[in-house]
VEXDREN-2710 file (C-alpha; in Angstrom, 1 decimal):
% VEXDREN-2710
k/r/px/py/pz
1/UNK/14.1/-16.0/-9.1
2/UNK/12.0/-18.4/-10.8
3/UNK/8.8/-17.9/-11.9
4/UNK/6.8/-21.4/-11.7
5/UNK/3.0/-21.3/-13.6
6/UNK/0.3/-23.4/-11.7
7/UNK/-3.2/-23.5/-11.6
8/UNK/-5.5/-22.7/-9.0
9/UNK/-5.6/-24.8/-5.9
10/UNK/-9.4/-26.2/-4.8
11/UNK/-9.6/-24.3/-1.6
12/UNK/-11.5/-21.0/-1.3
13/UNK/-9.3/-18.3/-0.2
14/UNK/-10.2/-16.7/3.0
15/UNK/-8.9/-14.1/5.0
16/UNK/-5.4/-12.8/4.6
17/UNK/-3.1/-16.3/5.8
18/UNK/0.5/-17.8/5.3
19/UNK/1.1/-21.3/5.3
20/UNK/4.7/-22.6/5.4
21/UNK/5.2/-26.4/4.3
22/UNK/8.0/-28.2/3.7
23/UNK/7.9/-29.3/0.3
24/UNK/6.1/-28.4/-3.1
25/UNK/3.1/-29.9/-2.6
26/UNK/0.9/-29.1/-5.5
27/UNK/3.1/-27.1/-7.4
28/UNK/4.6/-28.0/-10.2
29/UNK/8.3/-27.8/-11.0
30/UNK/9.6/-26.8/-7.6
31/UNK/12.9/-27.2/-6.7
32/UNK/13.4/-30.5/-4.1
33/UNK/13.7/-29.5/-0.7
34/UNK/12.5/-26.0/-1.3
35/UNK/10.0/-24.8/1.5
36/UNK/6.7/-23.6/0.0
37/UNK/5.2/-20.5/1.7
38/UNK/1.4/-20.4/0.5
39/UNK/-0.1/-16.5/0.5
40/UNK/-4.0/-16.5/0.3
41/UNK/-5.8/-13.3/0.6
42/UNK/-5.0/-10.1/-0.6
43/UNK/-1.4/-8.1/-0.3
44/UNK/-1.3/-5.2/0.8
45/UNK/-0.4/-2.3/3.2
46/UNK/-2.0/-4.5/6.5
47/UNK/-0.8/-7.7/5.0
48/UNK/2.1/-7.4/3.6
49/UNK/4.4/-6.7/6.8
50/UNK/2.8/-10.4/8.0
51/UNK/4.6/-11.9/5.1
52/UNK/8.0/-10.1/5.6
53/UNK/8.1/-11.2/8.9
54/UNK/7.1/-14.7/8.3
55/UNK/9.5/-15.0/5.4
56/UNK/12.4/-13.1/6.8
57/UNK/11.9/-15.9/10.2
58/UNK/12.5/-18.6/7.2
59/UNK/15.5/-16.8/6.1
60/UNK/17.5/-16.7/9.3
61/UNK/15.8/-19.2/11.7
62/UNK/16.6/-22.2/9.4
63/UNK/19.5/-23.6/7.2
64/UNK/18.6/-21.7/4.2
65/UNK/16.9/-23.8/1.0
66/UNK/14.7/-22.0/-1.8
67/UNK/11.4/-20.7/-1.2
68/UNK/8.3/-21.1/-3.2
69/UNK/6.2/-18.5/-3.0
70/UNK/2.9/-19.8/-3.8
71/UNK/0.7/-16.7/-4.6
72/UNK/-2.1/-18.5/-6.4
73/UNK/-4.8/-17.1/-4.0
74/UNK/-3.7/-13.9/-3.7
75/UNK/-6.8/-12.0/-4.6
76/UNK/-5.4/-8.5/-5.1
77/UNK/-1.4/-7.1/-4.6
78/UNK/-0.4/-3.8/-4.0
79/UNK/3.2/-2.0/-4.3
80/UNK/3.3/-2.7/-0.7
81/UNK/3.1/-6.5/-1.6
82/UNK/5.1/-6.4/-4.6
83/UNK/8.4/-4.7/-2.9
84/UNK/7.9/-7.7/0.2
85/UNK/8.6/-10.2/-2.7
86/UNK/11.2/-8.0/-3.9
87/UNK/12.9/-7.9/-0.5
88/UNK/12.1/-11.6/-0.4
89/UNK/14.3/-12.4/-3.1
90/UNK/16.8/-9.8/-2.4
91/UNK/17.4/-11.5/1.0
92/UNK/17.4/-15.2/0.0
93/UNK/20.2/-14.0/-2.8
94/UNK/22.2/-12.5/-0.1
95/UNK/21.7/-16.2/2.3
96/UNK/22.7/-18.1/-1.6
97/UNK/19.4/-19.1/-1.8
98/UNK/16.4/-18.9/-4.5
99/UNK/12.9/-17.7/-4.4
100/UNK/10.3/-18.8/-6.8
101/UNK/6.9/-17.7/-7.4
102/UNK/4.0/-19.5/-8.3
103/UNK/1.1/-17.3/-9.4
104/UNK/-2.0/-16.8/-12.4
105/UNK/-1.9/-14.4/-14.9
106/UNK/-4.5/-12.1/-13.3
107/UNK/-1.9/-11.5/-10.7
108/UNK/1.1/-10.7/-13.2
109/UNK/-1.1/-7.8/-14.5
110/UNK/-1.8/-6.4/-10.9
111/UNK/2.6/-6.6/-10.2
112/UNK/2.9/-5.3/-13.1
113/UNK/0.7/-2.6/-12.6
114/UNK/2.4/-1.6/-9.2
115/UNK/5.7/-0.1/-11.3
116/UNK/8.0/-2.7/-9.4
117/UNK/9.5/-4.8/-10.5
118/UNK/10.0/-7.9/-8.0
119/UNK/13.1/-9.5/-9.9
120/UNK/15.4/-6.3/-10.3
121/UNK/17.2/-4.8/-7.3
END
């Protein structure tokens, strides 16, 4: 997993949402050809099962090609949100695939804070 540092995109977050794109658009440093899954919102409990299922679709619907995951308006993450990223990468390592993350600093303190760590097993 790699961990890509961007800054905040214009838009106002609203209500919990996952976009999937097909490129890096506005991030910095992605990978060509990755497809760029943007999380806005807070991730938790009632969220975070939205985002498994949209990710794991990615994972097995398509010919498998790293994912950006573009947390960058996230507003809040709990453990529930951290171990989907965990699982995230756990499964795109299994399909020989990569998942990056794009998120501030604010965030990192709130993963952190969980006691999981998304990048072990």
């Amino acid at each position: 997993m790699t961990l890509i540092e961007s800054g905040r995109s214009s838009e106002t977050p609203s209500p919990f949402d996952v976009r999937i794109g097909a490129g890096p658009a506005g991030v910095r440093a992605a990978p060509a050809g990755a497809r760029v899954a943007t999380v806005c919102g807070p991730l938790d409990e009632q969220t975070a099962p939205v985002l498994r299922d949209r990710i794991m679709e990615l994972v097995f619907a398509l010919p498998v090609e790293d994912l950006v995951l573009d947390l960058r308006d996230v507003t809040s993450i709990t453990p529930a949100g951290v171990r989907v990223i965990r699982d995230a990468r756990l499964a795109l390592d299994d399909q020989g695939a990569e998942l990056h993350l794009v998120y501030l600093g604010a965030l990192q303190e709130q993963i952190d804070d969980c006691g999981i760590d998304p990048l072990s097993n």
